[in-house]
N, C-alpha and C positions, 0 to 999 in steps of 0.2 A: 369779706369785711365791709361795713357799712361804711357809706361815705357821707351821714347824716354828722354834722359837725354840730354838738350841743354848745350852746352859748346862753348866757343871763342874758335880761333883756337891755342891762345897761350895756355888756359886751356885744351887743347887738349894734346899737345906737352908736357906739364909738366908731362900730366898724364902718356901717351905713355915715355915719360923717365923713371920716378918712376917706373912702370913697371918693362923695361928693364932693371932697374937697380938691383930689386928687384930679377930678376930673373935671371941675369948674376953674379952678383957678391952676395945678402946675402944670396941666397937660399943655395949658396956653402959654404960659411961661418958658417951657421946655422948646414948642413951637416954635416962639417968636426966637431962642437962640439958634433953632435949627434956619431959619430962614436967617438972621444975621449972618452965621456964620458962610453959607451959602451965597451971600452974595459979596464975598470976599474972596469970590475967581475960583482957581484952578481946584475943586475937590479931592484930588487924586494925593494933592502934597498939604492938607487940609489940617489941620489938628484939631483945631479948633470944629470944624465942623463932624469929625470923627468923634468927636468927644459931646457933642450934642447930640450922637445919632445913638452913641453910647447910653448918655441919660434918660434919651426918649425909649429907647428899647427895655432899660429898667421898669421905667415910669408906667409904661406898657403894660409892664409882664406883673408889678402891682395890680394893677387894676382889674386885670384879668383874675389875679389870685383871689384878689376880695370879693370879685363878681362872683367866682367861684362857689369861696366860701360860704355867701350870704343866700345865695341858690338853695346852697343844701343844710343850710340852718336851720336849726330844731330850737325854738327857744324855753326854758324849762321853767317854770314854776317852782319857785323855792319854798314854797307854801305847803306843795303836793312830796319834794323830800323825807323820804323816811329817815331816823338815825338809827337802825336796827342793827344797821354794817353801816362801810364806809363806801359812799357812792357821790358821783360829780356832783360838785356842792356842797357836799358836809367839810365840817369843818374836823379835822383829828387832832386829840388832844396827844402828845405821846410822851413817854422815858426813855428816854438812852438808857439802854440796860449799862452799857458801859461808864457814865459820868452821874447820872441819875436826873440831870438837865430835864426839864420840861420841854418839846417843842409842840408847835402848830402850825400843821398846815390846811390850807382850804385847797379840794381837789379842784380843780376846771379844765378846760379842753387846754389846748396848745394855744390857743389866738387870747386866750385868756391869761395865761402865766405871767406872774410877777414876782419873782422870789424874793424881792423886799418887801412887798405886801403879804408874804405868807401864802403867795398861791401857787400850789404847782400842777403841773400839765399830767392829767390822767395817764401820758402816754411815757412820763420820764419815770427811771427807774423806783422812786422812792412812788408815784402814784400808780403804777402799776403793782406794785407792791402790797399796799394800803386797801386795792379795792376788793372789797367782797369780806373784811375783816372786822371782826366784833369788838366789845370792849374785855376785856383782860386777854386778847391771846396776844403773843409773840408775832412781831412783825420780822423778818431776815430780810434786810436791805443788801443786794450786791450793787457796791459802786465802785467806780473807776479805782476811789481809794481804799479797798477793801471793803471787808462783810459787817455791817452794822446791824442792832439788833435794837428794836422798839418796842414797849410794851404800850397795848391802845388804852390810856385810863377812860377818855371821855369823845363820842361823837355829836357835833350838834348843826345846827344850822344856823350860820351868819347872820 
């Protein structure tokens, strides 16, 4: 499995800020409570310095994720998208076969997902689903709350 992580180039910049940001300003912040609490004696019956060491070890293990990520980012050209089928970055047009409801979603990676924006994660059931699928066949979505069925009217690009 590839570990190339596709991102827009605004998904990109967001991340690259979060970063920056994470590591210009809370890393120092995080710091300055680690050394307050530290200089309030005995560590061993601490809480407060436990609880700093706690925020800093998160704060951390961000930074490492996003360095991660941004390493092995691929960033896509929405320009070069086909709508042939449905592939990261298009947008699917669908019917609930069962209500007859219109939905849309736009597919993107995981670091991309916003389900009140209408984007979901290539990797969560409904976009795993969707990928490789044309317009008029039948989508069979298994979710937690049963088997849903999508018909694809329309693919496009945002």
């Amino acid at each position: 499995m590839s570990d190339t992580v596709y991102l827009t180039l605004e998904g990109y910049k967001r991340l690259k800020e979060e970063l920056e940001h994470l590591k210009s300003v809370e890393r120092n912040k995080v710091l300055d409570k680690v050394a307050e609490a530290r200089s309030h004696g005995d560590l061993s019956e601490n809480a407060e310095y436990e609880a700093a060491k706690e925020e800093q070890g998160q704060l951390e293990s961000r930074i490492a994720n996003l360095e991660r990520t941004l390493s092995t980012a691929s960033i896509l050209d929405e320009k070069k998208i086909k709508t042939d089928k449905i592939y990261i970055l298009t947008t699917a047009v669908l019917k609930n076969l069962a209500d007859g409801k219109k939905v849309e979603y736009t597919l993107v990676s995981a670091q991309e997902a916003d389900l009140e924006q209408g984007k979901i994660s290539v990797q969560s059931p409904i976009g795993k689903s969707l990928l490789g699928k044309s317009v008029g066949e039948t989508v069979i979505v298994r979710t937690p709350g049963g088997e849903k069925r999508f018909e694809v009217l329309e693919i496009k690009v945002k």
